[in-house]
Rosetta silent file (secondary structure, phi, psi, omega in degrees, C-alpha in Angstrom):
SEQUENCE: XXXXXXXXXXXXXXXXXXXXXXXXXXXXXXXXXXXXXXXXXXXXXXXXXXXXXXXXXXXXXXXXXXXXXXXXXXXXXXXXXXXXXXXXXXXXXXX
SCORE:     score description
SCORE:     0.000 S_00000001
   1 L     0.000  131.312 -175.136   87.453   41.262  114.618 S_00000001
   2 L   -94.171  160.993  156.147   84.201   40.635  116.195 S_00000001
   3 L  -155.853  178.610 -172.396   80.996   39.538  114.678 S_00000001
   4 L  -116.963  109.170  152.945   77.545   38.223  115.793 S_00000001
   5 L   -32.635  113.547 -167.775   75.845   34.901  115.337 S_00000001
   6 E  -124.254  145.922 -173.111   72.296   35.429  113.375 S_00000001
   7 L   -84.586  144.667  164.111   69.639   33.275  112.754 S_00000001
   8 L  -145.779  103.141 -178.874   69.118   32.203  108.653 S_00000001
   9 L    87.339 -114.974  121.452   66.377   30.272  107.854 S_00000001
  10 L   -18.125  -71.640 -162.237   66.967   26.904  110.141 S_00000001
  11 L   -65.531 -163.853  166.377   70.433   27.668  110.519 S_00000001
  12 L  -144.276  131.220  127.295   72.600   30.071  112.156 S_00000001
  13 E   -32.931  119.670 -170.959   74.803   32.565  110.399 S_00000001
  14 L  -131.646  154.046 -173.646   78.116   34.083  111.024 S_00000001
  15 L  -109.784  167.397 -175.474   78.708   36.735  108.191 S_00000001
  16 L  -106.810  104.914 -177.906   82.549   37.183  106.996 S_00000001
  17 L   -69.074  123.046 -124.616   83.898   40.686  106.104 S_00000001
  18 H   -78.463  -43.444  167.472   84.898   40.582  102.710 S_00000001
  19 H   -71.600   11.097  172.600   88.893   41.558  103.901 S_00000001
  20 H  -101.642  -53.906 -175.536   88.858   38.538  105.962 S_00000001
  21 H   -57.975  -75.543 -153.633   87.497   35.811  102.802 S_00000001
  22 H   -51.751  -55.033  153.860   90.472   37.909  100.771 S_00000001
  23 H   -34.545  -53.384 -176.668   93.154   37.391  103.554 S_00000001
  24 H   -91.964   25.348  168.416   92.268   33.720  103.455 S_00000001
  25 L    70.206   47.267  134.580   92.314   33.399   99.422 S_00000001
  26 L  -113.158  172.706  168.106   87.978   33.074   99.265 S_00000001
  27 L  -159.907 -160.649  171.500   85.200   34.473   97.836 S_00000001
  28 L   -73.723  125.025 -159.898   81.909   34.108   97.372 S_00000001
  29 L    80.751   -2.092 -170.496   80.394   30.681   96.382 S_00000001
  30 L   -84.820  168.787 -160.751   83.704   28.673   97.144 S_00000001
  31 L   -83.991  169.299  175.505   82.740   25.494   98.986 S_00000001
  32 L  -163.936  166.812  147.039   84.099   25.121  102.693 S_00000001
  33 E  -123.466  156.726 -159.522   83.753   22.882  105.662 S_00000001
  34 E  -103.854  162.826  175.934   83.457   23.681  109.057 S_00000001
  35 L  -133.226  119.030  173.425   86.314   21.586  111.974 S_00000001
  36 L  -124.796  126.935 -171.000   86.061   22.004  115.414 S_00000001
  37 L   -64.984  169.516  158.193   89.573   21.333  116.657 S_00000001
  38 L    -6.003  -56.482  170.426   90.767   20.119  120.384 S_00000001
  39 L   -94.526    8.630 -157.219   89.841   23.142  122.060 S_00000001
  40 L   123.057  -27.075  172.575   87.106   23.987  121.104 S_00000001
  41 L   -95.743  145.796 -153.666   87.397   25.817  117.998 S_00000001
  42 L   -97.510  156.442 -175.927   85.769   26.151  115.023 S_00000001
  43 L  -137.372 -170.178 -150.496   87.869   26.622  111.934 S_00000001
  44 E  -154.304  107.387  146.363   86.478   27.137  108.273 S_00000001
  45 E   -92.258  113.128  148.473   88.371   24.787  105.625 S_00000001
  46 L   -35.250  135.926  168.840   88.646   25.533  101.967 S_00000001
  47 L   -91.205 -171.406  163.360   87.355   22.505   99.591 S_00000001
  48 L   -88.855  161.742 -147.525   89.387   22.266   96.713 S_00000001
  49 L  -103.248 -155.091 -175.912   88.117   24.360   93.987 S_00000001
  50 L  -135.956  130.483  152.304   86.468   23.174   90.762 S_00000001
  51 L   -25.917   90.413  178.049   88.623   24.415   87.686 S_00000001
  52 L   -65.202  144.318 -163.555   87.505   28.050   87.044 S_00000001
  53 L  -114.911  151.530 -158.227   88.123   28.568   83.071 S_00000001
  54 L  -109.932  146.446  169.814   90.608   31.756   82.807 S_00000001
  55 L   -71.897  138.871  171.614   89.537   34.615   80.376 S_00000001
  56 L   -68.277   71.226  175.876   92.164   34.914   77.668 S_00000001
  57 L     7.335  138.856 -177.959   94.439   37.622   77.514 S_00000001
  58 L   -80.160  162.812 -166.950   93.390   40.303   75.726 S_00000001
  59 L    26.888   23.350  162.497   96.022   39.988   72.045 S_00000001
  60 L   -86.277   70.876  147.091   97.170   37.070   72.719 S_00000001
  61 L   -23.644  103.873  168.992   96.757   35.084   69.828 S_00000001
  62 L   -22.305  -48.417 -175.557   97.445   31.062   68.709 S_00000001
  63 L   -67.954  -32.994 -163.943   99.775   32.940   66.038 S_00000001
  64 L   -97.101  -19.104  120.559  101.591   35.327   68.328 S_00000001
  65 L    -0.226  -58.269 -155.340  102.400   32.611   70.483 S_00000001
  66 L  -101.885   -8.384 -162.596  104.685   30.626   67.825 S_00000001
  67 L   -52.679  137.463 -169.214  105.733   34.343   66.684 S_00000001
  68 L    56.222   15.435  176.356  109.803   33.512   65.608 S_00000001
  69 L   -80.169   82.936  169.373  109.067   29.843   66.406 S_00000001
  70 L   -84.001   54.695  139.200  111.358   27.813   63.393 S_00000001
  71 L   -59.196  173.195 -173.171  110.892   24.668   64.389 S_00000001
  72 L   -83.696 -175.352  176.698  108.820   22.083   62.324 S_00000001
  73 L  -159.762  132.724 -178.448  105.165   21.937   62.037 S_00000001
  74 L   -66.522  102.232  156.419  102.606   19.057   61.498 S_00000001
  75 L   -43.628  155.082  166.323  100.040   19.076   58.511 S_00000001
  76 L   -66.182  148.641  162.172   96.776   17.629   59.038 S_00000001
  77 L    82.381   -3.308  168.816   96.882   14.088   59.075 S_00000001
  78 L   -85.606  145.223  172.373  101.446   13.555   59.528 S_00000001
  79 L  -116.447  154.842  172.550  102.209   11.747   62.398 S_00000001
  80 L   -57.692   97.746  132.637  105.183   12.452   64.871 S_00000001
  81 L    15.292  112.568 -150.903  108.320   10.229   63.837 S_00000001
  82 L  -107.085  -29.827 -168.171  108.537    6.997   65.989 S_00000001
  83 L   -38.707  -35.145  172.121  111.902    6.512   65.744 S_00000001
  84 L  -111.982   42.902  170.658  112.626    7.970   69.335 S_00000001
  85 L  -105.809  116.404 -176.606  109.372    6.454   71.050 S_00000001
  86 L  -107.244    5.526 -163.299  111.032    3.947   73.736 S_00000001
  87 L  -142.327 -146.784 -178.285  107.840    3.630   76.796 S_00000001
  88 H   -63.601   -7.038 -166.475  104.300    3.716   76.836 S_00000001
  89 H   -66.905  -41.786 -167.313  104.128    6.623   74.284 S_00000001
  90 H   -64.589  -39.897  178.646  105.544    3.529   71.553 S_00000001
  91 H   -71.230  -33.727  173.547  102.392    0.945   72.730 S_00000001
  92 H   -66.130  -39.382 -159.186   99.542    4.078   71.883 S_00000001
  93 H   -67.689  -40.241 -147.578  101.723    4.862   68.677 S_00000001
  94 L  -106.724   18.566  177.577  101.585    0.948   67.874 S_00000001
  95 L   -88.325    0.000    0.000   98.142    0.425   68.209 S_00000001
């Protein structure tokens, strides 16, 4: 796939067709850097992303979660049982 180098602003421009960012897993606004390897070529790295916060399933519920969970459950203010803290978990517990 061809495209054209364009002037923007200062800069220069190369624009990306929108099935090319989705092939590589991008989108608009993610961060990048540019490399230009051995021969000659320029490549376009991904940064790592910044935690995006995920919308919440629609009826998913804190309740419907645990739905058929019988296991125990903490009240405010009970603490977890120490008796099987052996590592670092036992030095926060004993502070």
């Amino acid at each position: 796939m061809a495209t054209t180098i364009a002037p923007w602003g200062n800069s220069e421009a190369v624009r990306i067709p929108r099935d090319v960012l989705r092939s590589a897993g991008l989108r608009r606004g993610d961060q990048v850097s540019f490399e230009v390897n051995r021969s000659g070529r320029i490549e376009i790295v991904p940064q790592k992303r910044q935690h995006r916060c995920v919308e919440p399933a629609r009826g998913v519920t804190f309740d419907s979660l645990f739905e058929g969970y019988e296991g125990g459950r903490l009240e405010n203010g009970d603490a977890w049982p120490s008796d099987d803290l052996v590592g670092a978990e036992w030095d926060a517990w004993a502070r």
